[in-house]
N, C-alpha and C positions, 0 to 999 in steps of 0.2 A: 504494500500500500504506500510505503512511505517513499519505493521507487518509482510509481506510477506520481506521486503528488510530484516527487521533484521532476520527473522527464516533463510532466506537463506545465511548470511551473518553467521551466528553460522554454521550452514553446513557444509561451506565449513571451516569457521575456526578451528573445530573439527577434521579436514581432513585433511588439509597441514598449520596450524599453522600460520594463519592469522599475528594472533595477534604478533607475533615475529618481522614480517615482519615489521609490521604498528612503532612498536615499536624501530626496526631496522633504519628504515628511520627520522624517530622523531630525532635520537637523530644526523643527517647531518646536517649540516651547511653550507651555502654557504655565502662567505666574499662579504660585498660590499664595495665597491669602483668604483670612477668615471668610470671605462672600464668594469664594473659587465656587461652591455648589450651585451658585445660580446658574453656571457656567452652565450644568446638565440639560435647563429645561428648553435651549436650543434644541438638541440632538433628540430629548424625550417628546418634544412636538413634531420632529423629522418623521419617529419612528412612528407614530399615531397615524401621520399623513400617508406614510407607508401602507401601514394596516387598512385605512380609510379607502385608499386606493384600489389593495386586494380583495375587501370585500364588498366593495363596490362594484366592481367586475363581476365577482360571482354572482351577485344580486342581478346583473343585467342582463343577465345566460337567463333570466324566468323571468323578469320583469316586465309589463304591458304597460308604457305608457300611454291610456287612453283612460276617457271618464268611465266605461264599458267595463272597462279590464283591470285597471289597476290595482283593488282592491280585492278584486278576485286573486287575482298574480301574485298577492301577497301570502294570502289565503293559502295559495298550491305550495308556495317558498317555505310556508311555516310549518304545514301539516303534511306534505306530499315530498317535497325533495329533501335528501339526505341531508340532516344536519343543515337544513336552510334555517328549521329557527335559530340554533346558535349564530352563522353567521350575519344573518338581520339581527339578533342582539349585541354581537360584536360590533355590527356598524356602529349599531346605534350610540350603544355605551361608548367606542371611540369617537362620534363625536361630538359629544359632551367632554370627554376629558382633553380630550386638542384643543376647543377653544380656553377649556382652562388652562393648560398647559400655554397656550399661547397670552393669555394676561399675566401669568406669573410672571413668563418671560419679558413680556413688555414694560411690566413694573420694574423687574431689577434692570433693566437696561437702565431704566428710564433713572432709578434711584442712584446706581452707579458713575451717571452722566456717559455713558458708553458710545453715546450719540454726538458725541462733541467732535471737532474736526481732528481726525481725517473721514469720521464715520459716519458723515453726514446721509451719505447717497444708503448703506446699508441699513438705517436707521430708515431711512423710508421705505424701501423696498419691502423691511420686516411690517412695517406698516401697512401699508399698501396688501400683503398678505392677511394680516389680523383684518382687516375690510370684507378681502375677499370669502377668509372662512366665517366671519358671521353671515356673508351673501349663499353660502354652502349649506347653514342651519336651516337660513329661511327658504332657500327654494329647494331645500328637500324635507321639508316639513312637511308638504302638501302631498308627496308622491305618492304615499299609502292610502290617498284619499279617502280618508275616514275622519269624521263628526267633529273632531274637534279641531287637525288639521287645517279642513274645510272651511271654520268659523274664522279659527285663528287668521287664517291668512287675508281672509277677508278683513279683517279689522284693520290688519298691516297692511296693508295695501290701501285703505281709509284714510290711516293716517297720512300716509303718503302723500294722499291725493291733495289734502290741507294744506300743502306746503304753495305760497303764491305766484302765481303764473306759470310755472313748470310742475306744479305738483299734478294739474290732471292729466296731463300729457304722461308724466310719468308714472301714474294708476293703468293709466290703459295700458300703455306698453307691457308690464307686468300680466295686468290681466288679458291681454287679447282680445279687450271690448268693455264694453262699460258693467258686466259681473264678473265674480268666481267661477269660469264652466271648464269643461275639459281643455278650452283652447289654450286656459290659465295652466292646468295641470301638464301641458305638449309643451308650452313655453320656457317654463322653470323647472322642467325637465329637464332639456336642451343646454339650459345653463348650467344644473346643476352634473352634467355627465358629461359635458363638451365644454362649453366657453368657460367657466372656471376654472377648471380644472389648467385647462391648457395655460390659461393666462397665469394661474398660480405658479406652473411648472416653470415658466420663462421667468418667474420674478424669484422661486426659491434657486435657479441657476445662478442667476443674477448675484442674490443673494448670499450663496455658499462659496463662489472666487470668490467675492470681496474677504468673507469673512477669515478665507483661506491667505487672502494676499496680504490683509492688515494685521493678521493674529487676535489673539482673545483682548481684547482692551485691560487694564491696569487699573485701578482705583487710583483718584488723584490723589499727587504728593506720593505713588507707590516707588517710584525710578529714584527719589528724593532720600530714602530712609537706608540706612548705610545695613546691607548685610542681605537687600532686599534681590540684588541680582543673583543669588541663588538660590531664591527660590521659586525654583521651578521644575518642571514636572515635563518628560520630553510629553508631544502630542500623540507618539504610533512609540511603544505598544501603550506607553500607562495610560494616558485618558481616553485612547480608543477602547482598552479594554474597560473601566470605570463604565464608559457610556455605554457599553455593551451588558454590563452585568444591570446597570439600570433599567437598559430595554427589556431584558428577561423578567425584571421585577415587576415591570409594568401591563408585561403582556400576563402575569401570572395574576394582576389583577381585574385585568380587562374579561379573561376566564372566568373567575370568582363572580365579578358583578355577571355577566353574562351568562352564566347557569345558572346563579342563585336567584338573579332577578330581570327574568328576561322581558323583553320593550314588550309590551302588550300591541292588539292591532286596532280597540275599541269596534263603534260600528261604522258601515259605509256610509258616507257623506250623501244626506240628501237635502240638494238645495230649498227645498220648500219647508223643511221641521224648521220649528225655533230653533233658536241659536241655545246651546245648553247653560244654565248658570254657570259663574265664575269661570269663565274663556279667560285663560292665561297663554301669553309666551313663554318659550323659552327662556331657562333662568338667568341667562346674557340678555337678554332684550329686556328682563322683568324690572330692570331701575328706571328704565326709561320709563316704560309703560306704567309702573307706579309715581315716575316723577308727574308726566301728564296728567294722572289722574287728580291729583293734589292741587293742580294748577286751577286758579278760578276763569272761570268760562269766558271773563273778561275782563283784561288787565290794560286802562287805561279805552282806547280805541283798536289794540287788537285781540285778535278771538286769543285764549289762551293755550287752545294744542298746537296753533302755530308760532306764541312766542314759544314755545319748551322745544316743536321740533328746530327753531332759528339759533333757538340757545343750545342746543345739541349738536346740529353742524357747525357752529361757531366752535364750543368747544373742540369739537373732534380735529376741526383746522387746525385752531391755533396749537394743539397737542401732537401734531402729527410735524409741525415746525417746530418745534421746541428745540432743535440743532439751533436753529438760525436768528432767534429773538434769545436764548440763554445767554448770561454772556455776566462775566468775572464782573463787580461793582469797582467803582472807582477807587478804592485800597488794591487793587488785586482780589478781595475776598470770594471766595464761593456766591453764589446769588442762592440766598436762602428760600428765595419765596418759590424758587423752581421745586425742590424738596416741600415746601408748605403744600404748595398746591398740589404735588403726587398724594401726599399723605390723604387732604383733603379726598383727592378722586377715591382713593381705595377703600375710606370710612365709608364714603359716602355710597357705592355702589354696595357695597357688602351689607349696607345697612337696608338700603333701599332694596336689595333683593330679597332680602329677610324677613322685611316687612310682607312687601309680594309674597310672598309662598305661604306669609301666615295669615295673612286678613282674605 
């Protein structure tokens, strides 16, 4: 075995220059210090996207995207093909813990300052991805089209609509006409199987040389502290291996929650039943949707779900610049209100979603 691994391991190094490679990565380093673990929840959101992907594919070997079928398809996937329910509740439970995985990450970047120049362009592209997987929740929310689903999206695409002068234009697009019907369910299919996906793929490429070409970022003042430049950790094998025994940890959970507590399918969506009490989002989406709800109907001369959706994309902007407005005070000091305000964000959505799940 171990002569067939080397003959083919010459092979292929003969061929596209292994050995460069191997040599290439030897000589990376990644600094530790006390916040080195945040380091992980990169590569532990890599591997979720991984999984998201595999079981995505499988799903679409039986999947009917139509108003007709879908629900049915889901039906055959859970009760009729081998081990389809686990892999429908692998998806699912992955993606729930990806977009977690992907706000931890975002946070310690964000707390780290990791985004500061040279990492200006990486720092969006990671963004620009966090965008894209909450656009992956929502429009595979509805694909199982079943009752709550069905409600749900209708309401998000509502609020949408409130947003002024491009908000109804950008309801229909979503919907394929002025309701929720199968043309809604063909459409955000499409995105959620094809146009995402793909535009993700070209931005975590993107994303993975930069983070390759610039290294793990340092905590400020780390180059500064005498004794600091050795410590460190080469990249291939110790943190490769590290991230590797994490992905095994993770997938050992993904397991657990998905035997122990598999996605349910509810009933099939029909557009004519009332809408069921307490229609919730997803618990990403739950701070918003709780922050609207609190918003009085009218603040001032505008309605109030379109100051909360204005102050939402505003926020989201100016958070998504944060490279380019941060910036040292006039002592040289750190700018403390850049940490005030993360702090801020992460009470406050943790609180607001808490709230959401319990009232």
């Amino acid at each position: 075995m171990k002569r067939f691994l080397r003959k083919s391991y010459d092979y292929i190094n003969e061929r596209v220059h292994l050995e460069s490679l191997v040599e290439y990565m030897g000589k990376k380093y990644v600094p530790v210090h006390r916040h080195s673990v945040w380091y992980y929840f990169g590569g532990i959101s890599l591997f979720l996207f991984i999984i998201q992907v595999v079981t995505g594919i499988l799903l679409l070997l039986y999947y009917k995207g139509s108003e007709e079928l879908a629900f049915e398809s889901i039906q055959y996937i859970m009760s009729k093909v081998q081990f389809g329910w686990l892999m429908r509740s692998v998806h699912s439970w992955t993606a729930n813990l990806f977009v977690l995985a992907l706000f931890i990450h975002m946070f310690s970047v964000y707390f780290e300052k990791s985004y500061r120049k040279p990492r200006e362009i990486t720092w969006l592209t990671g963004m620009l991805m966090f965008f894209l997987a909450l656009g992956f929740g929502f429009s595979g929310y509805l694909l199982p089209w079943n009752e709550l689903a069905f409600f749900a999206t209708k309401v998000g695409t509502d609020i949408a609509g409130v947003i002024p002068v491009i908000g109804k234009p950008i309801m229909l697009f979503l919907r394929g006409g002025e309701d929720v019907t199968g043309a809604t369910l063909t459409r955000l299919f499409g995105f959620h199987v094809a146009v995402f996906p793909g535009i993700f793929t070209v931005l975590l490429g993107i994303h993975l040389i930069l983070v390759q070409r610039q290294g793990m970022s340092e905590p400020l003042g780390f180059e500064n502290v005498a004794g600091n430049e050795n410590k460190r950790m080469p990249f291939f094998p110790n943190f490769i291996l590290r991230d590797l025994l994490l992905w095994l940890l993770v997938l050992n959970l993904l397991a657990i929650l998905a035997v122990f507590f598999p996605w349910e399918l509810g009933k099939k969506a029909d557009a004519f039943a009332s809408a069921p009490a307490g229609i919730k989002p997803e618990w990403y989406f739950l701070f918003m949707f709780q922050t609207l709800k609190y918003i009085p109907s009218k603040v001032l001369f505008i309605d109030g779900e379109i100051l909360g959706i204005l102050l939402f994309s505003v926020a989201g902007l100016v958070w998504m610049l944060v490279p380019f407005w941060d910036r040292k005070t006039a002592r040289g000091e750190k700018n403390r209100i850049v940490t005030y305000i993360g702090l801020f964000a992460v009470f406050y959505i943790i609180l607001l979603t808490v709230v959401g799940m319990l009232v």
